[in-house]
N, C-alpha and C positions, 0 to 999 in steps of 0.2 A: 317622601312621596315616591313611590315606585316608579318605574321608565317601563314604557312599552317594549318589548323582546325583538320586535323588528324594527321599531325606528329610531328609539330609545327618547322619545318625547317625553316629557312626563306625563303621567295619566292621575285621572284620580284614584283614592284606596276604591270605589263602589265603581266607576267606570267600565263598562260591558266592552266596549269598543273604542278604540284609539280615536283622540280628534285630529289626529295630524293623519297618518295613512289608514282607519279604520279596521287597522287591525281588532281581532276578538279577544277580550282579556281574561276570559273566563270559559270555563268549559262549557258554560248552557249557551254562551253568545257563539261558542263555535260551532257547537251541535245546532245551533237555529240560523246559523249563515252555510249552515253543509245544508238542510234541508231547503232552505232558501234556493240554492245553487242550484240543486238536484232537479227543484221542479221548475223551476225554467228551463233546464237543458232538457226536459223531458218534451216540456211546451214546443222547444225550436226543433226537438227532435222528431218529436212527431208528427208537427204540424196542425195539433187540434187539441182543445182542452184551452183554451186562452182565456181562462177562470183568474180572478186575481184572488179571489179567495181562498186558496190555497190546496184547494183539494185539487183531483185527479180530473173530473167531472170540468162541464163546459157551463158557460153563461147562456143566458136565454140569446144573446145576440150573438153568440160566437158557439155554438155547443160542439162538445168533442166528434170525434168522428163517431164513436161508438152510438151515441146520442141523437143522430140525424135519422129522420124519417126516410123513407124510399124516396119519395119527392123530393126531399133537400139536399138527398146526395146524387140526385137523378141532374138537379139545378145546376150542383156545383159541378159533376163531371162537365154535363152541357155549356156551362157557360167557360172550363177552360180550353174545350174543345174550339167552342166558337170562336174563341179569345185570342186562341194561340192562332187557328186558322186565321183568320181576319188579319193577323199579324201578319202574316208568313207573304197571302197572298200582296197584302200591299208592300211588302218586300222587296216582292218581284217588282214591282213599278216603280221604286222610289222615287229617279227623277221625276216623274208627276206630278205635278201638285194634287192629284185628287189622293193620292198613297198617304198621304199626311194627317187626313181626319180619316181615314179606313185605320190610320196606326193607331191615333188616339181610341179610335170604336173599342179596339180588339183588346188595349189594355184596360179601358174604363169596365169593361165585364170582369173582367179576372177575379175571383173571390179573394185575394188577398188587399187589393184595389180597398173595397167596401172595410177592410181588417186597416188599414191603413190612413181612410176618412173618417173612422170612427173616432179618433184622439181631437183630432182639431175641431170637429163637429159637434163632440159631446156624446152623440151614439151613430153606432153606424146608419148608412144607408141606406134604405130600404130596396129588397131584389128588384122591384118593379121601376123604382129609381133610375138603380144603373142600367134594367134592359132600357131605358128609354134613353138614356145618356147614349149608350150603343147604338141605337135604332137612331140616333141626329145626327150622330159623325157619321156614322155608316153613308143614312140618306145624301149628307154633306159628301161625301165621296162618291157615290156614284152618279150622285148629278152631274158633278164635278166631269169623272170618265166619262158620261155620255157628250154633253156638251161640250170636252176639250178632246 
């Protein structure tokens, strides 16, 4: 029975991949954990394309940058504009208590937000979702400033 080159486990004769550290025992398992590697780095490098199918291109729920309509990237500039604003200013206030749902407002917009609820949830959020997630904490905040 052969040993693994990196851990020196034994592996099986037909084994692609090491069971102990996952090492590749073959040339096609390494050429298909290099492409593997490559299109995720490209994923977190680029920020768009978050396809698990393995191509370049985006999911209906996630589509690459190249992919986005004028609107949808008109949306997402907007809502990290709003986002990060809405941040910033309840910043400035923090001891307040009303700065504390203006914080929540400003990160519940963020498009990475909605890229983030999509796992636990099953798919993501719908835009119109999170502007109203935004538009509660928000209004929660400024009642909040008026009245304190």
């Amino acid at each position: 029975m052969p040993s693994c080159p990196r851990c020196d486990a034994p592996v099986d004769d037909n084994a692609r991949y090491c069971a102990q550290c996952g090492a590749p025992q073959t040339e096609d398992a390494a050429e298909e954990l290099d492409e593997y590697v490559q299109r995720q780095a490209e994923q977190v490098a680029g920020g768009g394309g978050e396809s698990g199918d393995g191509g370049s291109g985006g999911t209906d729920a996630f589509p690459s940058k190249e992919e986005l309509t004028d609107r949808e990237q008109l949306w997402r500039r907007g809502s990290y504009v709003l986002g990060y604003g809405t941040v910033v200013v309840a910043l400035t206030r923090v001891p307040a208590p009303e700065s504390w749902p203006l914080i929540l407002a400003g990160i519940a917009i963020l498009p990475p937000i909605r890229r983030l609820t999509a796992e636990p949830l099953g798919s993501p959020l719908k835009r119109e979702v999170m502007a109203g997630i935004y538009a509660v904490f928000a209004l929660i905040g400024i009642v909040l400033f008026v009245l304190l």
